[in-house]
C-alpha positions as CSV (number, residue, x, y, z in Angstrom):
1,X,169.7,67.5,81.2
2,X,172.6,68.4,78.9
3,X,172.6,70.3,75.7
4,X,175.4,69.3,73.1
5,X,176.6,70.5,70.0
6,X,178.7,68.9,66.9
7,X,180.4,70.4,65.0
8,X,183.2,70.2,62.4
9,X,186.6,71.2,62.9
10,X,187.7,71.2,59.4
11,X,186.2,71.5,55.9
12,X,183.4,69.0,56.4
13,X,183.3,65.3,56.0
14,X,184.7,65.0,59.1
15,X,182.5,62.0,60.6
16,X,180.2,64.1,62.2
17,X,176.8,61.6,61.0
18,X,178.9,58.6,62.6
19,X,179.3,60.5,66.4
20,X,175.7,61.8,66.1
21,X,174.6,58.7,65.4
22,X,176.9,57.3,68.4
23,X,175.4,60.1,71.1
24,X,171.9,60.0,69.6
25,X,171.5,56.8,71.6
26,X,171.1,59.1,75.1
27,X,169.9,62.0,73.4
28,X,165.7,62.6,73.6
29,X,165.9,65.5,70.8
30,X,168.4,65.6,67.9
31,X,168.5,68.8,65.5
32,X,170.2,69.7,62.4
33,X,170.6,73.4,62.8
34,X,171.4,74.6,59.6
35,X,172.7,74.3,56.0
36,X,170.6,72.1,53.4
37,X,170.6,69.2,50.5
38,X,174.9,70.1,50.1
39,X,175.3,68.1,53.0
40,X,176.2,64.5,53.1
41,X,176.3,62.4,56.2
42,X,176.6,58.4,56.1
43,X,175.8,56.2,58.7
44,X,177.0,52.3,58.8
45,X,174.9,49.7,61.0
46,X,174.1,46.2,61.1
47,X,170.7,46.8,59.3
48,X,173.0,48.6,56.8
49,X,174.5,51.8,55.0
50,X,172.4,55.1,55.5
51,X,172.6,58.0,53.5
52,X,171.1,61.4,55.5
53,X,171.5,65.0,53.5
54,X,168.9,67.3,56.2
55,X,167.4,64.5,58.2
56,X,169.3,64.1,61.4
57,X,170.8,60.7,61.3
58,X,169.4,60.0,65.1
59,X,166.6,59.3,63.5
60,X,167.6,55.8,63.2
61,X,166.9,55.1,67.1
62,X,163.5,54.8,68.3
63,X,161.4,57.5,70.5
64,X,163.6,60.2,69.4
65,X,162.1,63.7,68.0
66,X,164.6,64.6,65.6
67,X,164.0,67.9,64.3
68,X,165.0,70.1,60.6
69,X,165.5,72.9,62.1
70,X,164.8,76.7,61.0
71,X,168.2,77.8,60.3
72,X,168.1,75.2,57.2
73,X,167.0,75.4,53.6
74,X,165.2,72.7,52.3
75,X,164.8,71.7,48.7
76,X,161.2,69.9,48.6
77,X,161.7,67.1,46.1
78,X,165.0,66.3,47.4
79,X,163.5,65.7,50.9
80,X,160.9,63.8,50.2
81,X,163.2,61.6,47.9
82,X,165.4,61.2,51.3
83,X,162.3,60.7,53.6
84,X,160.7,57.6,51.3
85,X,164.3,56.2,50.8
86,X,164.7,56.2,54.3
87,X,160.7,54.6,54.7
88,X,161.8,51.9,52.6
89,X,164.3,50.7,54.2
90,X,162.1,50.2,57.4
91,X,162.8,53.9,59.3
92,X,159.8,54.8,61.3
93,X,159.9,58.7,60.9
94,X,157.4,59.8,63.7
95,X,159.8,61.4,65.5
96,X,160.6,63.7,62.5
97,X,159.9,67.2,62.7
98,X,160.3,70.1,60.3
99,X,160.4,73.8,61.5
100,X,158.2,76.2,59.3
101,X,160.6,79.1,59.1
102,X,163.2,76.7,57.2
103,X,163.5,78.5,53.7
104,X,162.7,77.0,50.5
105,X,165.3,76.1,47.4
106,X,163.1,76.9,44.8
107,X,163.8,75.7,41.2
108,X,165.6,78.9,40.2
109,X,167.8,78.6,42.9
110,X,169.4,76.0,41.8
111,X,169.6,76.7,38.2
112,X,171.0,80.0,39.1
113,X,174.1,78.4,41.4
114,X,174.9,75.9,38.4
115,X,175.6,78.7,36.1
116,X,177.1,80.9,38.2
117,X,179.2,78.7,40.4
118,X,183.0,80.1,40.5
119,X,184.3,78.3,43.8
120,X,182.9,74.6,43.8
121,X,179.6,74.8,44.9
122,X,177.8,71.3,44.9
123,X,174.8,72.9,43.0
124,X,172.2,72.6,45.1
125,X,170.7,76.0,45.4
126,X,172.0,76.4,48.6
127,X,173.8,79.5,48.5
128,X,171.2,81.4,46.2
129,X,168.7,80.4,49.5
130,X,170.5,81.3,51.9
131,X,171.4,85.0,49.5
132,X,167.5,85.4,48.8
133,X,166.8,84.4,52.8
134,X,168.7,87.9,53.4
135,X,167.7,89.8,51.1
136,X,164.4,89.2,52.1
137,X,162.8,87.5,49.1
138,X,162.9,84.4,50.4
139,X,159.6,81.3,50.7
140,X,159.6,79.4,53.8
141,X,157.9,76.0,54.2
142,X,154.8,77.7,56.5
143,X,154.1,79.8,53.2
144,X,153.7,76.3,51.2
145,X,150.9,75.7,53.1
146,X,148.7,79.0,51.4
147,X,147.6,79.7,47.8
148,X,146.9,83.2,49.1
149,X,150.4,83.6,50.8
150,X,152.1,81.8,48.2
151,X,151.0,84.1,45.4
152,X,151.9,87.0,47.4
153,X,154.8,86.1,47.7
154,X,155.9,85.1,44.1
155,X,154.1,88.0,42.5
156,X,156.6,90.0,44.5
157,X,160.2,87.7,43.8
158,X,159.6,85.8,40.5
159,X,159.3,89.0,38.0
160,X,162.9,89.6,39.6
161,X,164.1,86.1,40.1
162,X,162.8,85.7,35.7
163,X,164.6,88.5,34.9
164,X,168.0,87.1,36.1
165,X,167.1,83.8,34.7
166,X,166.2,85.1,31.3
167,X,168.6,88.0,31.0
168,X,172.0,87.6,32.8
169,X,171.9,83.6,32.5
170,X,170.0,83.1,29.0
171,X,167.9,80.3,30.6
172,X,164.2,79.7,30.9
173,X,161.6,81.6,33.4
174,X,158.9,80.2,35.3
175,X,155.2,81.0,35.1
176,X,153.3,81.3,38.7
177,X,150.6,79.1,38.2
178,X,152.9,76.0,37.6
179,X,155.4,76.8,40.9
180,X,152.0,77.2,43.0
181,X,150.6,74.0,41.5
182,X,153.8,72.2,42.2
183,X,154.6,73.5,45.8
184,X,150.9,73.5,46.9
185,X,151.5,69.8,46.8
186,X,155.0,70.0,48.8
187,X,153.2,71.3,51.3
188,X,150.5,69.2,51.7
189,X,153.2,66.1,52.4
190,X,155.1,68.1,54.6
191,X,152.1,69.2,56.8
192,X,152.1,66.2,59.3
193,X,155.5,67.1,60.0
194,X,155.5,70.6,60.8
195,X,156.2,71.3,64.6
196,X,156.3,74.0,66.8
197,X,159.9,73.9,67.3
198,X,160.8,76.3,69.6
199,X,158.4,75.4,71.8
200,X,158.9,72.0,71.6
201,X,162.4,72.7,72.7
202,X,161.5,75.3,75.2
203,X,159.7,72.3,76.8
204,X,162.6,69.6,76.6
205,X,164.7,71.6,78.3
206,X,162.0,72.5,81.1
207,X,161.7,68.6,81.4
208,X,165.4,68.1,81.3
209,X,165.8,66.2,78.3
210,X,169.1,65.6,76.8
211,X,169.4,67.4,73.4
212,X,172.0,67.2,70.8
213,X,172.6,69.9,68.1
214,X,173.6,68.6,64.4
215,X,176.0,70.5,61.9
216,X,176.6,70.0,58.7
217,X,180.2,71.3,56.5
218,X,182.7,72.2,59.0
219,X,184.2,75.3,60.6
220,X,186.2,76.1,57.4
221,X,183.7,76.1,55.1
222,X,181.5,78.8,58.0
223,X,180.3,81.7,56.0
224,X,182.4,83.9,58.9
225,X,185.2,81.9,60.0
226,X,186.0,79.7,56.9
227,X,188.3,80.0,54.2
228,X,186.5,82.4,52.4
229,X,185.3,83.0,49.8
230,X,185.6,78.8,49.3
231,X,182.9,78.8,52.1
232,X,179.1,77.5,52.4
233,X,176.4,80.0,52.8
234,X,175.2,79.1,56.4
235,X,177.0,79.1,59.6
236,X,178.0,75.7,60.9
237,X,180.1,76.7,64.0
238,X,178.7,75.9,67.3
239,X,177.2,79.0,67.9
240,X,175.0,78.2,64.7
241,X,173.4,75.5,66.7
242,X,171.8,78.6,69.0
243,X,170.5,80.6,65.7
244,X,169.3,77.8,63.4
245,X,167.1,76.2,66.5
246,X,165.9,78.3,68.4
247,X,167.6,78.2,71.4
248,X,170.0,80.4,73.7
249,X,173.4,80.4,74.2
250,X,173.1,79.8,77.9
251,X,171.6,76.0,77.5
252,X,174.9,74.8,75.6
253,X,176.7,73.0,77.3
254,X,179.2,70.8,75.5
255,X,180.2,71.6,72.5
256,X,182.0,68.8,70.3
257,X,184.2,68.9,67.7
258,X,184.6,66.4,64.9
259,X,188.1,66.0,63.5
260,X,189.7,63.6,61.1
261,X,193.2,62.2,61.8
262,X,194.3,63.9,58.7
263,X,192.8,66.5,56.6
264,X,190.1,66.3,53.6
265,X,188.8,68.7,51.0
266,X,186.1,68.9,48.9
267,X,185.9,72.1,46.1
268,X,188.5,74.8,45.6
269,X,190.6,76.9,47.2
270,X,193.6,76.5,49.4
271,X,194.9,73.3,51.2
272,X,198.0,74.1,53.4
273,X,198.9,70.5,54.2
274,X,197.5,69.0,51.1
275,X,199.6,66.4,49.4
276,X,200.3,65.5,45.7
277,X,196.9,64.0,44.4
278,X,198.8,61.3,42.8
279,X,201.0,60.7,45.2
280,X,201.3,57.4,47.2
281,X,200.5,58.9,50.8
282,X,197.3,60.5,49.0
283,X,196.1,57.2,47.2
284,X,196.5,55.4,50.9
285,X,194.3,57.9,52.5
286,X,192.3,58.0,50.0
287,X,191.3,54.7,48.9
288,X,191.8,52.9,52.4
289,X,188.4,51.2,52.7
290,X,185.3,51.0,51.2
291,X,182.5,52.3,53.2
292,X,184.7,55.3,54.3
293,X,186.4,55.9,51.3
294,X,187.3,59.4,50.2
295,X,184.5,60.4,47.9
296,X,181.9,63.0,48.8
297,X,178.3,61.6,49.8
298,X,176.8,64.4,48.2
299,X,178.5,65.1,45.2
300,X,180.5,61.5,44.4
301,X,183.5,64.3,44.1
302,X,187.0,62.3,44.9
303,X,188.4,64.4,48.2
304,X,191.9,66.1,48.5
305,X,193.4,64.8,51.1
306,X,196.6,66.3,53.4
307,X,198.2,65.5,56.5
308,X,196.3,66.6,59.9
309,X,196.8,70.7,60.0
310,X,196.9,71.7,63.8
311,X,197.0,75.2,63.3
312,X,193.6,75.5,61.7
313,X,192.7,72.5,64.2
314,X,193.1,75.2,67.2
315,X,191.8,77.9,65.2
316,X,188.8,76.0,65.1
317,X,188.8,74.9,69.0
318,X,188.7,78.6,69.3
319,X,186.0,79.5,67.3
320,X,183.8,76.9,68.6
321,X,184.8,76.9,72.3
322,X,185.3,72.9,71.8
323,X,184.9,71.3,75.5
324,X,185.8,67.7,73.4
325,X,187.1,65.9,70.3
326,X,185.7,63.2,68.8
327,X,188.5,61.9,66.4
328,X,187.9,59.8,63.3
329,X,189.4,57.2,61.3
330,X,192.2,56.5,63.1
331,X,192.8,53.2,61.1
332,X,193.2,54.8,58.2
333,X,196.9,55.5,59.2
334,X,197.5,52.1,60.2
335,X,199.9,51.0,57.0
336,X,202.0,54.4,57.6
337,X,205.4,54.0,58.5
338,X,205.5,57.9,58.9
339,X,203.0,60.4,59.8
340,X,203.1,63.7,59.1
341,X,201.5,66.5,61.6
342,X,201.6,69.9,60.6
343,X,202.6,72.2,63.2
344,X,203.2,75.5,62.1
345,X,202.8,77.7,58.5
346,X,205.7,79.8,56.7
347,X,204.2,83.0,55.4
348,X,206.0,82.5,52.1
349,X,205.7,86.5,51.5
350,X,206.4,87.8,55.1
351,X,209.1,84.9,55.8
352,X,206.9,85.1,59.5
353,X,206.3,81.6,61.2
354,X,202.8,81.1,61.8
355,X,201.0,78.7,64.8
356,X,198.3,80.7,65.5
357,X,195.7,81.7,62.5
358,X,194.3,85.7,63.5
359,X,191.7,84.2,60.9
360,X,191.4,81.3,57.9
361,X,190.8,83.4,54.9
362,X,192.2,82.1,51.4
363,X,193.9,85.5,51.1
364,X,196.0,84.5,53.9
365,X,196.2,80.7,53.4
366,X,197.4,80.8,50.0
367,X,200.0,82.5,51.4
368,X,201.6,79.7,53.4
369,X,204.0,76.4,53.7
370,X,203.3,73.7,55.7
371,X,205.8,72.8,58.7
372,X,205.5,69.6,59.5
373,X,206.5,67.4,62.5
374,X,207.3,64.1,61.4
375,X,205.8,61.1,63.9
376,X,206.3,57.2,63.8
377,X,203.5,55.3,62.5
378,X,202.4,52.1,64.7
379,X,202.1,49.6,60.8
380,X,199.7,47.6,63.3
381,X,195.7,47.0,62.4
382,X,193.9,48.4,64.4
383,X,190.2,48.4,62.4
384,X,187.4,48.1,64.5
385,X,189.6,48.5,68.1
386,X,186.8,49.2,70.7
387,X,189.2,50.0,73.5
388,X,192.0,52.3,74.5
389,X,194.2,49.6,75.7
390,X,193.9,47.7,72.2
391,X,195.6,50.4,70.7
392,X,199.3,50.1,70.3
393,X,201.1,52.7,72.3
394,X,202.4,54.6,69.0
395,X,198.8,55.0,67.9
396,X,198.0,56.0,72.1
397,X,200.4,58.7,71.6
398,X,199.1,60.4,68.7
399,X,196.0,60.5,69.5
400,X,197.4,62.5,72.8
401,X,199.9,64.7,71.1
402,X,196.7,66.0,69.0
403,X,194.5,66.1,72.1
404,X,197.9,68.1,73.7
405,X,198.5,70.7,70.9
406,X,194.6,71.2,70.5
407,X,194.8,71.6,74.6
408,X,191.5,69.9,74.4
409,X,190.2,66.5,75.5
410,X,190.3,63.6,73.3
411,X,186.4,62.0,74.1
412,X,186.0,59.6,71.2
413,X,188.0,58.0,69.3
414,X,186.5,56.2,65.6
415,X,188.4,53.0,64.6
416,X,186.0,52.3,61.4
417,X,182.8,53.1,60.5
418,X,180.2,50.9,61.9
419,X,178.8,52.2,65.6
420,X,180.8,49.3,67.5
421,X,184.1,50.7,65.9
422,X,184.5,53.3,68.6
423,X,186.2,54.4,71.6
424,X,184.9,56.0,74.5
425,X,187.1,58.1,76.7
426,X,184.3,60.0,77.9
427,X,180.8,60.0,78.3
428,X,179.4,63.0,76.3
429,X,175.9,62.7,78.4
């Protein structure tokens, strides 16, 4: 049996759906441990282009249990949408299972994040959730599943939830008999998937199955460690995994870190090795392909896009303990005569030179200059490459001066985005 975790080592988008995906295949459980509908991971195969937001995207493999797990939120209408889409084009979604405790996006929820958004939020209700999940006036999905519970609960949130809608937001309420009609229903089609997650887990690991833990966003966008306050609401680090399944600390034992070749961001706040949005180095990492081109799954927002930052890289090999990298999009940099690393931050207020973050806020990133180290580009396609040896040395040696200044193994490398576009230095299981 092993036990892995993915997770993102930058703001999200990393690839993280393609090297789930690419593991699921000796995985028996997959789980997506946290976050909700804000999420966006693709997956490219030879039956075609898959979209997943919650659903883990091992679900494309056979006599897998893939499970929603309950550290996420889930937004009822936008599942099912993503369940039937996923029906029609030929997934068989036995395997899918939904923990109970997962909180609900209700309606107001997401009404209240599109008016009140101030740092980019895709408007999905997610953080208002995840803010309602702690200040205990939250619905979770086993509560869908009771007129009597249901109504409880709403007769105790929705006087307060109208009264924010009404008076601070000058939108419409909503009346209880209309959000118990509606959500009665939601729970009726998510009944045959409710499972008894912890104990199904409890169970795999007694059998010694493989499992793999799913996050979504990245370590920068982590409610704790990320650039905050341009962070998500949830907690996508590796140590998530333990909190949004279920599980203990003491079964993990891998823990993977997803990684572009250069950086992407999605939303405000600071960027340290961003480059001009219009300028030419921008447009090539941005527009290089189709599939994989540089616009949010979720959102359709164009990404900012920078040169690879190793300091927050090994601030976030820290925070998640990364035994392994999986690096992505490596072809992307193939028409580059020069590529830029950066290496190091100037505090532009202190004048101090900065390789090792004490933390990522935006307080302290806004605060500093990219120092870069400039490093010959290999001009050579290497799309779709399925071995080490195909690559040219130039494109070899980058790949090891990240895995060197990380001081963390390089596992997989991703020359595209279909599944045989990939590079194994490693096997994960």
């Amino acid at each position: 049996m092993v036990c892995v975790v993915i997770s993102g080592g930058q703001w999200g988008d990393e690839g993280k759906a393609k090297i789930t995906d690419l593991l699921s295949d000796k995985a028996d459980f997959i789980v997506r441990y946290q976050g909700g509908a804000n999420a966006g991971h693709t997956v490219s195969t030879k039956e075609g282009l898959f979209k997943f937001h919650l659903i883990p995207s091992g679900i494309l493999f056979d006599n897998k249990t893939c499970i929603i797990g309950p550290g996420t939120v889930i937004e009822p209408g936008f599942l099912i949408n993503e369940i039937e889409n996923l029906k029609k084009q030929g997934i068989n979604l036995q395997g899918l299972k939904i923990s109970g405790l997962a909180h609900i996006t209700m309606p107001w929820h997401i009404d209240i994040d599109k008016a009140a958004d101030t740092v980019g939020s895709t408007g999905k209700g997610i953080g208002p959730t995840y803010t309602d999940k702690a200040k205990r006036h939250g619905i979770q999905l086993h509560d869908l599943l009771s007129e009597k519970t249901l109504r409880e609960k709403l007769q105790r949130v929705l006087p307060k939830q109208n009264q924010a809608l009404q008076k601070i937001h000058n939108l419409n309420a909503y009346s209880e008999d209309e959000i118990v009609e509606k959500y009665l229903k939601y729970g009726e089609f998510f009944k045959p998937y409710l499972g008894d997650v912890i104990n199904d887990l409890y169970k795999a690991r007694k059998d010694e199955k493989n499992i793999l833990f799913e996050g979504a966003q990245g370590t920068l966008l982590d409610i704790t460690f990320g650039s905050y306050p341009y962070v998500t609401s949830s907690t996508p680090v590796s140590g998530g995994a333990c909190v949004g399944s279920g599980v203990g600390p003491t079964i993990i034992d891998k823990s993977i870190g997803v990684f572009k070749c250069f950086s992407t961001r999605v939303g405000d706040g600071p960027f340290p090795s961003e480059l001009a949005y219009d300028s030419q180095e921008a447009i090539k990492l941005r527009q290089d392909g189709t599939q994989w081109a540089e616009f949010g799954t979720t959102t359709g927002r164009m990404r900012r896009v920078g040169w690879f930052d190793a300091v927050l890289a090994k601030y976030a090999v820290r925070v998640n303990s990364f035994t392994g990298i999986a690096l992505t999009k490596l072809d992307t940099l193939d028409s580059f005569d020069e590529i830029n690393i950066c290496i190091a931050y100037l505090n532009k207020e202190t004048g101090e030179m900065i390789q090792e973050l004490p933390y990522a806020s935006s307080s302290l990133l806004s605060q500093c200059e990219p120092v870069f180290q400039s490093f010959p580009g290999w001009n050579e396609l290497i799309h779709g490459s399925k071995s080490w040896d195909s690559l040219p040395s130039k494109a070899q040696k980058y790949v090891e001066l990240i895995s060197r200044t990380l001081e963390t193994p390089v596992n997989i490398v991703s020359t595209g985005p279909d599944r045989e576009h990939s590079i194994f230095l490693d096997d994960i299981f």
